[in-house]
C-alpha positions as CSV (number, residue, x, y, z in Angstrom):
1,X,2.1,146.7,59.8
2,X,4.1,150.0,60.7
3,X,5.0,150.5,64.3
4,X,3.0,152.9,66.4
5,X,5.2,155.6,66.3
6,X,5.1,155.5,62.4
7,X,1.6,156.3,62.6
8,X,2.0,158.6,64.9
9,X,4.0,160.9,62.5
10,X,1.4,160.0,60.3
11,X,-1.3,161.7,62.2
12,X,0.6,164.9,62.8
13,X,1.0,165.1,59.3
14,X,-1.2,164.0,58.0
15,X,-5.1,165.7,57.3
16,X,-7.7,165.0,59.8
17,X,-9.6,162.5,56.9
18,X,-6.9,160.2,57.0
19,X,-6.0,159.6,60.5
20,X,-6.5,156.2,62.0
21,X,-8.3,155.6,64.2
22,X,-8.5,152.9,67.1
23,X,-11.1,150.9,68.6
24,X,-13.0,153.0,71.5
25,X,-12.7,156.7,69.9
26,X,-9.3,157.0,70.8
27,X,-6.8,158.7,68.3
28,X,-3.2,159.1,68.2
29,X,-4.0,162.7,66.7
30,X,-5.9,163.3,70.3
31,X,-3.4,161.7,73.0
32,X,-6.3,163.0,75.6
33,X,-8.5,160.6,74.0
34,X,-6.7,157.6,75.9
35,X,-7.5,159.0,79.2
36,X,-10.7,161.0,79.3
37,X,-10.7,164.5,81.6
38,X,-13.7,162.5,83.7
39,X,-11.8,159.2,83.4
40,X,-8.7,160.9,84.5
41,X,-11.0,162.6,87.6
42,X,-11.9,159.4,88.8
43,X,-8.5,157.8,88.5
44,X,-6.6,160.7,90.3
45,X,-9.5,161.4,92.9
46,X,-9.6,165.0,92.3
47,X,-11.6,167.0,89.2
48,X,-9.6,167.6,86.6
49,X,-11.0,170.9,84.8
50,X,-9.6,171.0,81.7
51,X,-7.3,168.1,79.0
52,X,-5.8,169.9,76.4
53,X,-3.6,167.9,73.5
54,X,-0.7,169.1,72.8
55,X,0.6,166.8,69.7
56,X,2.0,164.1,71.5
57,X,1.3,165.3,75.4
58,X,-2.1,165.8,77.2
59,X,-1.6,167.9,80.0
60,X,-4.7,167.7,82.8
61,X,-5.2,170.7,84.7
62,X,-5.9,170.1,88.5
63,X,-6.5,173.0,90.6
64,X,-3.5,175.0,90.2
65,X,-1.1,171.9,88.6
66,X,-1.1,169.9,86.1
67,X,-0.8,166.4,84.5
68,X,0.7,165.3,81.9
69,X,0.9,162.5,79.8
70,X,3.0,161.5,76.8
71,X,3.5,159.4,73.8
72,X,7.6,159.0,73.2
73,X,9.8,157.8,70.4
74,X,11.4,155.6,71.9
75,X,14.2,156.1,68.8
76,X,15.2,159.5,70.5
77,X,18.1,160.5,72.4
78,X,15.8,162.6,74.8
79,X,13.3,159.9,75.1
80,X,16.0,157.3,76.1
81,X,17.4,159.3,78.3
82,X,14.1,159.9,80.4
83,X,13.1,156.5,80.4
84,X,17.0,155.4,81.4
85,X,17.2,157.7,83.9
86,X,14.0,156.8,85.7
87,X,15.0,152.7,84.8
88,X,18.2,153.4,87.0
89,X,16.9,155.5,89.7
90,X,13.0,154.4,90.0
91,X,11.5,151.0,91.2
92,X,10.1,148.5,88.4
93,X,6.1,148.2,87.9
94,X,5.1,145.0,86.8
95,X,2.5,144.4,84.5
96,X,2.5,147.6,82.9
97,X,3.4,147.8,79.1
98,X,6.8,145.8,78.6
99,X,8.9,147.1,81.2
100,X,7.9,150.0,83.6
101,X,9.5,152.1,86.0
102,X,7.9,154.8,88.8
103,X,10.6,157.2,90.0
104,X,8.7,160.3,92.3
105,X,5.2,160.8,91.1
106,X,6.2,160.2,87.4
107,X,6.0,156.5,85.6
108,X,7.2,155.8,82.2
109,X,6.6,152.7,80.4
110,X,7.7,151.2,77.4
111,X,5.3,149.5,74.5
112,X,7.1,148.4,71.6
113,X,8.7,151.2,70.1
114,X,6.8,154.3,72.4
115,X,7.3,155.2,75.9
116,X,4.1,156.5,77.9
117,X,5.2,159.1,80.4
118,X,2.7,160.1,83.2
119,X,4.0,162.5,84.4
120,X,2.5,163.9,88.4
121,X,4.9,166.3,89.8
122,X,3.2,169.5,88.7
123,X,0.0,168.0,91.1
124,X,-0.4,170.4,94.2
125,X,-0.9,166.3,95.7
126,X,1.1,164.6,93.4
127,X,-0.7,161.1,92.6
128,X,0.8,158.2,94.7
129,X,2.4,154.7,92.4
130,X,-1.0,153.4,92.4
131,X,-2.8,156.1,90.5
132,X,0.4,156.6,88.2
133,X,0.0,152.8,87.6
134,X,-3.3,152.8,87.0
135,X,-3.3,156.2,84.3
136,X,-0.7,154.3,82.3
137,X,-2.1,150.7,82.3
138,X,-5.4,152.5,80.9
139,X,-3.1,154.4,78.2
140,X,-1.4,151.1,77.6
141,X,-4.3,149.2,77.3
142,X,-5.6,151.3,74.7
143,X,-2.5,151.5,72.6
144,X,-3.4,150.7,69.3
């Protein structure tokens, strides 16, 4: 079996016909598809109006911020870094992914090989550890 992030190179390579696909409709081509723009609504308590993929980053546009979320190689330098840097200044979340970390109004979280960023400080209300816990344990969840 590869590991996720092989297949995600594989999807933004590959064509459309031969991406995989996960249970549930969600797609690593589509990294909006593992958190809905309704889904994200009703986890952040505000509409979100638009969720537009950006390769490996969905950014959620709330009133005049945004959201983002994003699928990592963990194998890169600037990946590591974030994810270090928010290990040795944030608090741990347990529960979420194999280890998780909140630091301001942005968690990461690492699964195997990919961190999940969720990312809040672009909010006008920026979500509080709750919502950022529950956005990435419905990403993580849906990992495939």
């Amino acid at each position: 079996m590869l590991p996720l992030w092989s297949l995600l190179l594989v999807v933004t390579a590959g064509p459309a016909s031969t991406l995989p696909q996960a249970p549930g409709g969600v797609s690593l081509d589509r990294p909006c598809s593992f958190v809905t723009a309704d889904e994200m609504s009703s986890l952040l308590g505000t509409k979100v109006t638009s969720a537009t993929d950006e390769h490996f980053r969905c950014t959620y546009v709330v009133g005049n911020g945004w959201l983002e979320t994003k699928l990592l190689d963990v194998s890169l330098k600037n990946t590591r870094d974030i994810y270090d840097y928010d290990k040795a200044h944030g608090k741990p979340v347990p529960g979420v992914g194999d280890q998780a970390y909140v630091f301001g109004a942005a968690l990461v979280a690492k699964v195997g090989d990919v961190v999940v960023d969720v990312d809040g400080n672009n909010l006008p209300h920026p979500p509080d550890d709750a919502k950022l816990e529950a956005i990435a344990t419905k990403i993580v969840k849906r990992i495939p």
